[in-house]
N, C-alpha and C positions, 0 to 999 in steps of 0.2 A: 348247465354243465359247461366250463370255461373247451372255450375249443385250443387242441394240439398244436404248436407247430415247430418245426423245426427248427436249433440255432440258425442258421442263412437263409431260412425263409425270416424270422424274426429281425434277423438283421436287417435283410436287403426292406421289409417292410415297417421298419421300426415307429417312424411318423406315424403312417397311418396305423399300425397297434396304438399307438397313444391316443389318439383321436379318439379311438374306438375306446381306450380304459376310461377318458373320459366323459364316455356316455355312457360309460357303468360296467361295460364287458369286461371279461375277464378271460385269462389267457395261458397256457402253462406252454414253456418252451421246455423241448427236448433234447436229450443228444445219444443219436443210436437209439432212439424211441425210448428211454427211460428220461423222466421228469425231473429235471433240474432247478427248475427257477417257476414263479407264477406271478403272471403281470395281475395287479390288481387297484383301482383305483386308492388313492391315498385317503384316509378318513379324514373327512372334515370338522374341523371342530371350530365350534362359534364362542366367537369372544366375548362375555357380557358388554353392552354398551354402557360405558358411564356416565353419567348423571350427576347433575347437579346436586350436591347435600346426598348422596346415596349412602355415604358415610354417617350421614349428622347426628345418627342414633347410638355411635361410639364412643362420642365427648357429651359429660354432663352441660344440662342449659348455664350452672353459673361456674362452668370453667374460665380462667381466665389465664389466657398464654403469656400475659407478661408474668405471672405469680406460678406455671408450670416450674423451671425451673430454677427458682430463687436460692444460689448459692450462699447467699447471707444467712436464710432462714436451717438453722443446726440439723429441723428437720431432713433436711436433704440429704449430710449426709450421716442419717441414720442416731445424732446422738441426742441425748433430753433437751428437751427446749429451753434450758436456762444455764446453757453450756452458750460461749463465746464461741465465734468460729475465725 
């Protein structure tokens, strides 16, 4: 259960509440004893690490980047292949 404390006790001890949400406590300030606010540590969220080729399973093995975007070839944009472009 997050312990109470008052706005100008949370004030005047704000460092050390941080410290403490750090090691996971948690905290609800008040004002006139009703609940305003609750200190809580920020979720952490882990970033996959990336990897060499972690992609490589998205481009076929006989892609070839010079031939991706071949604006000569009609197919590109969209018209029969024995259209001039």
């Amino acid at each position: 259960m997050p312990s109470t404390l008052n706005v100008a006790e949370a004030k005047a001890k704000l460092s050390e509440l941080l410290a403490r949400v750090e090691g996971g406590e948690e905290f609800i300030i008040a004002r006139a004893g009703k609940p305003i606010a609750r200190l809580v540590p920020e979720a952490v969220v882990e970033k996959p690490a990336l990897k060499a080729g972690m992609w490589r399973h998205l481009v076929p093995d006989d892609w070839n980047p010079d031939d991706a975007l071949d604006e000569d070839d009609p197919s590109f944009w969209g018209l029969p292949a024995d259209a001039e472009v």
